[in-house]
KEMIGU-25497 format. One record per atom (N, C-alpha, C): y, z, x; residue number from 1. Coordinates in pm, whole numbers, padded with zeros to 5 digits. Layout:
# residues N
SITE      y      z      x   k
SITE      Y      Z      X NUM
...
//
This chain:
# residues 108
SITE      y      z      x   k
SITE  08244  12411  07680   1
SITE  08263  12379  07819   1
SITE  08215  12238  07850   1
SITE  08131  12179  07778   2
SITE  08063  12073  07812   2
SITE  08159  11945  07779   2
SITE  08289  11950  07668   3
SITE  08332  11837  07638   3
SITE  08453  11867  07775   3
SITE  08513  12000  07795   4
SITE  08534  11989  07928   4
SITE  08546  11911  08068   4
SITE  08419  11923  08090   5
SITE  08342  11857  08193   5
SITE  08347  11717  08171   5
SITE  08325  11673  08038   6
SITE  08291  11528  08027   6
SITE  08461  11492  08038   6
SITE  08578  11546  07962   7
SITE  08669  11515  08019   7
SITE  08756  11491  08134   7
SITE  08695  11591  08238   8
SITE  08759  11587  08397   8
SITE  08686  11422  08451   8
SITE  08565  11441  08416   9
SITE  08483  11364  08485   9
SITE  08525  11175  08418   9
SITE  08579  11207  08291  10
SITE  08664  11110  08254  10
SITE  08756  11050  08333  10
SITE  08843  11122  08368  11
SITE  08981  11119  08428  11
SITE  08925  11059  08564  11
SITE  08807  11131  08668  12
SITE  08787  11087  08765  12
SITE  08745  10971  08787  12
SITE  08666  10944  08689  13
SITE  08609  10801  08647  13
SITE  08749  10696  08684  13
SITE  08859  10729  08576  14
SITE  08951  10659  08569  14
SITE  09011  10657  08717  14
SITE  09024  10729  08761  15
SITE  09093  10773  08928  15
SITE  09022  10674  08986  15
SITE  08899  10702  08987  16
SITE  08827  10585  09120  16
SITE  08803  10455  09061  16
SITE  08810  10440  08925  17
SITE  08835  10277  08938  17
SITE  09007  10212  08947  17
SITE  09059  10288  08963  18
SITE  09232  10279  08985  18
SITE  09224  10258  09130  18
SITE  09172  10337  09188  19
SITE  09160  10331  09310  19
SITE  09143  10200  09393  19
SITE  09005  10141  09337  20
SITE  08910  10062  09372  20
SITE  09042  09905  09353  20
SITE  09098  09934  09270  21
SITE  09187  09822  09185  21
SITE  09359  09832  09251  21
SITE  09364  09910  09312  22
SITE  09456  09985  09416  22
SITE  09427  09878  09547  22
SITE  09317  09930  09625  23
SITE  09266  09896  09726  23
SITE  09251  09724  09757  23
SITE  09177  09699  09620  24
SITE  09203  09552  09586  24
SITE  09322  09472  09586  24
SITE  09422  09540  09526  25
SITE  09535  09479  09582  25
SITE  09587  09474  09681  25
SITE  09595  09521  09761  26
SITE  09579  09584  09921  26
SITE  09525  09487  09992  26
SITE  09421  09430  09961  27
SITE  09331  09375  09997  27
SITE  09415  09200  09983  27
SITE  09441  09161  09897  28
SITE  09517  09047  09887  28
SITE  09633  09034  09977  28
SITE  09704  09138  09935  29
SITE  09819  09131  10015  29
SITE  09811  09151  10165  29
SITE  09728  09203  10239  30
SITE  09687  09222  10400  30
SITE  09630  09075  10424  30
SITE  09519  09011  10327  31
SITE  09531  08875  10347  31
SITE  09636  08772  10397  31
SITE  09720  08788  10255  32
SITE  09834  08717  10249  32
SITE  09889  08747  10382  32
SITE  09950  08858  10422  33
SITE  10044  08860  10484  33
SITE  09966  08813  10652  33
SITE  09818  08845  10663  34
SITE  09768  08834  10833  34
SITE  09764  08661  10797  34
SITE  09732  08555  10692  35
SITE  09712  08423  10684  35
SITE  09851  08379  10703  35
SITE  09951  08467  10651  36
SITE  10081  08397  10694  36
SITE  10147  08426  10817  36
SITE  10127  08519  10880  37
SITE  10145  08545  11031  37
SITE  10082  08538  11161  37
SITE  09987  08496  11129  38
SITE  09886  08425  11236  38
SITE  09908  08389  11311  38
SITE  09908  08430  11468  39
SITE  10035  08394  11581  39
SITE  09956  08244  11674  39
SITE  09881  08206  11610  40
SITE  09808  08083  11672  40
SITE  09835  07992  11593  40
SITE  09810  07847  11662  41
SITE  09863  07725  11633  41
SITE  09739  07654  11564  41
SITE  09760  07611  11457  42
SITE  09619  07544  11348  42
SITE  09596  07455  11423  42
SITE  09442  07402  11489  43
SITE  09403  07268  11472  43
SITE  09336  07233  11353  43
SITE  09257  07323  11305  44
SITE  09183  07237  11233  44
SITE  09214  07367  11086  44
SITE  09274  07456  11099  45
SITE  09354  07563  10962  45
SITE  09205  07642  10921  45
SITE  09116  07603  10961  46
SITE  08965  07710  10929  46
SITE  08997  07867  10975  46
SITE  09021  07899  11066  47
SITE  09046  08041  11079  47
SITE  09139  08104  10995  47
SITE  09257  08019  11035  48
SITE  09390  08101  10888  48
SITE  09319  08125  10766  48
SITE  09224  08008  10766  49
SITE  09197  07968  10602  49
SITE  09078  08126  10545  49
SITE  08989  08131  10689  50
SITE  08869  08213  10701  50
SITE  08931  08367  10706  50
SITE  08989  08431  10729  51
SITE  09099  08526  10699  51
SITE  09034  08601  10553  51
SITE  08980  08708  10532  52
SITE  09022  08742  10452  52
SITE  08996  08910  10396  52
SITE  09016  08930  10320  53
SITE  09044  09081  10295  53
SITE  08994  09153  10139  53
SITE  08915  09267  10167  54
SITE  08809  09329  10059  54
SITE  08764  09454  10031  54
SITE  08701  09501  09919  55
SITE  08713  09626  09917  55
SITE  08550  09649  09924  55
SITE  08497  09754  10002  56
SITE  08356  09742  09967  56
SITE  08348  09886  09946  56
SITE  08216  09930  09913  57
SITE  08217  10080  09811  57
SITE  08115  10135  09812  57
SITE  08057  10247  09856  58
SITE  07945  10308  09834  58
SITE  07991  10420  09747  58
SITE  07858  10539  09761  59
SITE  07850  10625  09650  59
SITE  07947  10706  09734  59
SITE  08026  10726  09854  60
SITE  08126  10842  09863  60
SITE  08256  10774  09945  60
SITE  08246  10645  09910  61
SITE  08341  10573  09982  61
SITE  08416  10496  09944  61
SITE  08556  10411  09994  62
SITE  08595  10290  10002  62
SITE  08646  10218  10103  62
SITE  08595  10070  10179  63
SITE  08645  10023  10247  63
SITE  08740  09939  10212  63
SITE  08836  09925  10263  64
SITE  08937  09832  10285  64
SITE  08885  09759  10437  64
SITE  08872  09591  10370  65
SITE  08880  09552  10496  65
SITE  08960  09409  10558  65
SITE  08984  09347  10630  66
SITE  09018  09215  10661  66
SITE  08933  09155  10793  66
SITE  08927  09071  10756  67
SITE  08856  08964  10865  67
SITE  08827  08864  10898  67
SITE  08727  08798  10994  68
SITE  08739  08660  11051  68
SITE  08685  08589  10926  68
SITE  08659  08470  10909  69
SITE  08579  08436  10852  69
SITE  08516  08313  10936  69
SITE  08582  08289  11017  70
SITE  08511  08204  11152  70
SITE  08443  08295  11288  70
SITE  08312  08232  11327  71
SITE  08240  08324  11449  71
SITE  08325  08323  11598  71
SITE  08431  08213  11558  72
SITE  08530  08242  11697  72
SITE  08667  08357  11612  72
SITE  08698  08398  11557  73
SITE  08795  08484  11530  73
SITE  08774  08610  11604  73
SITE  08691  08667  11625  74
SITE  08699  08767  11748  74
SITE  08776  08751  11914  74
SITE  08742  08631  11908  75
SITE  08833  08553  12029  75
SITE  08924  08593  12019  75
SITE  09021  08516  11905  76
SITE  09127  08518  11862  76
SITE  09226  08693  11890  76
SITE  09108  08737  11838  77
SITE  09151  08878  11829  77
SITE  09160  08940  12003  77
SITE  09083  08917  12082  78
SITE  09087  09015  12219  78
SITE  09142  08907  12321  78
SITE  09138  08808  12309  79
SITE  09170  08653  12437  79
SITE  09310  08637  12455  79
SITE  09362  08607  12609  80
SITE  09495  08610  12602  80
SITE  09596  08769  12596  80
SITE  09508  08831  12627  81
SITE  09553  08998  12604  81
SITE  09591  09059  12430  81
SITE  09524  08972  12366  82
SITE  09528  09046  12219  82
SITE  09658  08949  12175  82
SITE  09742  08851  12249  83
SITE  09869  08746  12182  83
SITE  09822  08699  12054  83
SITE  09695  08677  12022  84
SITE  09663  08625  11927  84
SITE  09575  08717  11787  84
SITE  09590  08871  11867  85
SITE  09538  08924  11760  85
SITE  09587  08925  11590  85
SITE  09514  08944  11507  86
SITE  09608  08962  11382  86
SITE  09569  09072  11265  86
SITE  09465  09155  11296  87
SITE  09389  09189  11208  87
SITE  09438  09334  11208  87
SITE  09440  09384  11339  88
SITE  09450  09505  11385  88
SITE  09658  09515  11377  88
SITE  09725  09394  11380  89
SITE  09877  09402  11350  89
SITE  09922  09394  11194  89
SITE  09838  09308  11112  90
SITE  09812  09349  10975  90
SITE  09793  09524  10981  90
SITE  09654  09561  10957  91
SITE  09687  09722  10948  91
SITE  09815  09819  11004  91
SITE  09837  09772  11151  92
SITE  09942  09865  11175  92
SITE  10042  09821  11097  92
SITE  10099  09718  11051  93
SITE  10232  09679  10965  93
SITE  10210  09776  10844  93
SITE  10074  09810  10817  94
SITE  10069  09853  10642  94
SITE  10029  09977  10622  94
SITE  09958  10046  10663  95
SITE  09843  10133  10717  95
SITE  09933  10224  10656  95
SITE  10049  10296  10654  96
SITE  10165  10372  10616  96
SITE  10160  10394  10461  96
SITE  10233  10270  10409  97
SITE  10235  10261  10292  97
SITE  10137  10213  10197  97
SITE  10001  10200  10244  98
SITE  09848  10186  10210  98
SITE  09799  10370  10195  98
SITE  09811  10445  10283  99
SITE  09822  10606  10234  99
SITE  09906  10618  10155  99
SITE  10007  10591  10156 100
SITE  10125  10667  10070 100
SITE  10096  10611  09932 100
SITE  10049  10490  09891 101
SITE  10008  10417  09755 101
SITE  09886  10506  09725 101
SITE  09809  10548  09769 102
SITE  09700  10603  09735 102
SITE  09668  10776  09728 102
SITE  09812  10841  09797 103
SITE  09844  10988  09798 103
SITE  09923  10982  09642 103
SITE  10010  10890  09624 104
SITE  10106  10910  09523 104
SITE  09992  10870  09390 104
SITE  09929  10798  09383 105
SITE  09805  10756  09310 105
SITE  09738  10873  09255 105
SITE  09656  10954  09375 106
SITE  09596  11088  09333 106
SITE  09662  11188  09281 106
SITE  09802  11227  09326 107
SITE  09885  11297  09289 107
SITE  09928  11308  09180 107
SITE  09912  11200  09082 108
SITE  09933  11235  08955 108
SITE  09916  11308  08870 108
//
């Protein structure tokens, strides 16, 4: 029973660093796509540039995240009635097929 065990626990091993490497890509591409759609006009390209997107991880978790990397990008995000949000229109564009990559993932 014991080589068992060490085998499932194999596989899971493998699952959550697939995962993690999953998410990561995810993570680029929500970049990519909120730095290239950015509904504001560059003066100085620091916010587009500050943009960015990551996976962080505890012992029962994974975040996916994107964000400012400038202390005015929150602005950006609520000022003007949200015209300039991008963070929260990134997720809704993806948010879909970000489950579905990661249902079809486990499902194997």
């Amino acid at each position: 029973m014991g080589k068992m065990a060490d085998r499932v626990q194999e596989v899971i091993n493998r699952k959550v660093a697939g995962t993690y490497a999953l998410l990561q890509n995810w993570a680029g591409q929500l970049e990519g796509y909120a730095k290239e759609n950015a509904p504001w006009t560059d003066r100085t390209g620091h916010a587009r540039q500050g943009l960015h997107g990551g996976v962080d991880v505890d012992d029962t978790k994974f975040v996916l995240y994107l964000s400012h990397g400038v202390e005015y990008g929150i602005w950006l995000e609520i000022a003007h009635g949200g015209n300039y949000a991008i963070i929260k229109p990134t997720f809704d564009a993806h948010i879909s097929r970000i489950r579905n990559t990661i249902h079809e993932y486990w499902s194997d």
